[in-house]
C-alpha positions in Angstrom: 87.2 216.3 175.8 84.1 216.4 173.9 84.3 217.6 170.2 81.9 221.0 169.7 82.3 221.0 166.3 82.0 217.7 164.6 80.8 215.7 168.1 79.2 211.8 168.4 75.9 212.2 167.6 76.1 213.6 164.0 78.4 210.5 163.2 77.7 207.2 162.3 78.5 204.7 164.7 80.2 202.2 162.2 82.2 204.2 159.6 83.1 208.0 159.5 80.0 208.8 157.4 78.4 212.2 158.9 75.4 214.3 158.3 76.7 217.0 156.9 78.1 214.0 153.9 74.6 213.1 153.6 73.2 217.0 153.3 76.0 217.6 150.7 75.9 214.6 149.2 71.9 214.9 148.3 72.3 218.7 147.8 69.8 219.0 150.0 68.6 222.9 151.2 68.1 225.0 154.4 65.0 223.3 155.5 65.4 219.4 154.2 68.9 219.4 155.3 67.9 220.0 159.0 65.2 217.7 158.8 67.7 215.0 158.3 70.0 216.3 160.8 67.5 216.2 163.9 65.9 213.1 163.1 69.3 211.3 163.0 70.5 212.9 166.2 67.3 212.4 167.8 67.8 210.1 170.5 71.6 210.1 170.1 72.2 213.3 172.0 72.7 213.4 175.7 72.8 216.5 177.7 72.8 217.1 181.1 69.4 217.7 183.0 67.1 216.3 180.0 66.2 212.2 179.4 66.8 210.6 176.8 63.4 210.5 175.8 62.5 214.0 176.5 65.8 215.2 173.7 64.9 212.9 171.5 61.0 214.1 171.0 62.6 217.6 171.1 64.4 216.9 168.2 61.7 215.2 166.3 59.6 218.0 167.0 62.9 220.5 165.6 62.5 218.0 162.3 59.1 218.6 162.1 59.0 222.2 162.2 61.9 222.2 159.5 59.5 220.1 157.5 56.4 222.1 158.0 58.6 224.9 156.5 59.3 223.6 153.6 56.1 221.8 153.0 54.9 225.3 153.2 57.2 226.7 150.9 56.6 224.2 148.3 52.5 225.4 148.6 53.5 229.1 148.0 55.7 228.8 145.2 52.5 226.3 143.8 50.0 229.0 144.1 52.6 231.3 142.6 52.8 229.2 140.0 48.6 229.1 139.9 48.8 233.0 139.4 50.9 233.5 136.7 48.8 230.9 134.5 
């Protein structure tokens, strides 16, 4: 039986090094952690009634989003910054 909480395609194939070590280990936030979790898994999970392909550009496209966010978040708090000078 499949694992649902820890499952294949958030582990690395050649040691038992994981995302979530990676997130933690770079203390990485909300947004930049789930940038690096979907473009890992992208093109690593299957599921049934989507190609390969089509999950993997799904992912990338969940990365991106993730990365737009923060990218956006960073310009706020700059103009924040802007104001209060």
């Amino acid at each position: 039986m499949a694992d649902k909480i820890n499952p294949q395609h958030y582990q690395n194939r050649n040691d038992n090094l994981q995302v979530i070590d990676v997130i933690e280990q770079f203390n990485l936030n909300f947004h930049r952690g789930n940038v690096v979790k979907y473009t890992i898994r992208a093109g690593r999970k299957d599921e049934q009634g989507y190609e390969n392909l089509e999950k993997a550009i799904e992912d990338l496209e969940k990365a991106k989003w993730y990365l737009d966010r923060q990218i956006l978040d960073y310009r706020n708090l700059m103009e924040k910054n802007d104001d209060k000078s």
